[in-house]
N, C-alpha and C positions, 0 to 999 in steps of 0.2 A: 502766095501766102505759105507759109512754113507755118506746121505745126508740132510741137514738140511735148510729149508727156516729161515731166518732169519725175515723177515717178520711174522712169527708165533708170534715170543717173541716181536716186537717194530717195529714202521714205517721207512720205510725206512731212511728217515734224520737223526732217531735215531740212528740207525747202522753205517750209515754214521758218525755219530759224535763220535760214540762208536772207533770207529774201528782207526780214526782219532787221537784222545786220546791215545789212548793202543801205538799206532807207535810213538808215537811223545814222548812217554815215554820210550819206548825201547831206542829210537833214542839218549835220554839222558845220558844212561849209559855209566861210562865211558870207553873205549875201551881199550880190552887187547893190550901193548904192543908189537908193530908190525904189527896190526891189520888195518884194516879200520873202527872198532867196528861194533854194529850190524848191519846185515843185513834184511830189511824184502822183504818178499817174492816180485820176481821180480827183486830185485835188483842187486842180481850178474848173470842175465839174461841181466840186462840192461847194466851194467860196460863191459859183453864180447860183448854185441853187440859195442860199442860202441869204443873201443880197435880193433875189427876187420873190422870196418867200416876205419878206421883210417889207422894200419899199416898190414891189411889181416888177410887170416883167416891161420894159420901155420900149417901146415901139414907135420908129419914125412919123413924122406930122403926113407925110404921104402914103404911108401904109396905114396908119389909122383913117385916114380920111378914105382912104379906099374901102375900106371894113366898114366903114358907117354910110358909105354912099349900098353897097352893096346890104347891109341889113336895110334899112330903108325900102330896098326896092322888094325883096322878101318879105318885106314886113316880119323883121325879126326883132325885137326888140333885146339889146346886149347887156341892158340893166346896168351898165357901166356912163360914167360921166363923158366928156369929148374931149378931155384931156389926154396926152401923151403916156399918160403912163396905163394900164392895166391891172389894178389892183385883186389880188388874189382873194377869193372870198371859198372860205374851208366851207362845205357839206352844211356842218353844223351851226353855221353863222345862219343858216336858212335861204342858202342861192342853188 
């Protein structure tokens, strides 16, 4: 791993403006056909959070089923249906 302060080569606003530039020309290109065109770093971090804030986070029929064989024997109860999917329930919803 290399590590590089960017502060060595230009002031921080610099970088900041540098780096601002480079994305926002990537961002231009035009995107392959079926595509959401480029991504920069982040972003398809942010599209699955965002997707799984929404409609859960999906989880294999085998890996759930292993999760519900294993709460069971715990006697854990997961408060969740037996469906594939895992529905996100905020603090405040009362879970």
């Amino acid at each position: 791993m290399l590590v590089v302060d960017p502060l060595f080569f230009r002031s921080l606003g610099e970088y900041r403006d540098a780096v601002d530039f480079l994305f926002a020309a990537v961002k231009r290109a035009i995107p392959v056909r079926g595509t959401q065109g480029v991504l920069i770093p982040g972003e398809p971090e942010l599209i699955a959070r965002v997707e799984r804030e929404k409609n859960g986070i999906p989880i294999d029929d085998q890996t759930w089923s292993e999760i519900m064989q294993t709460a069971v024997e715990l006697k854990v109860d997961l408060g969740v249906g037996t469906g594939s999917m895992v529905q996100r329930v905020s603090p405040k919803d009362g879970a």
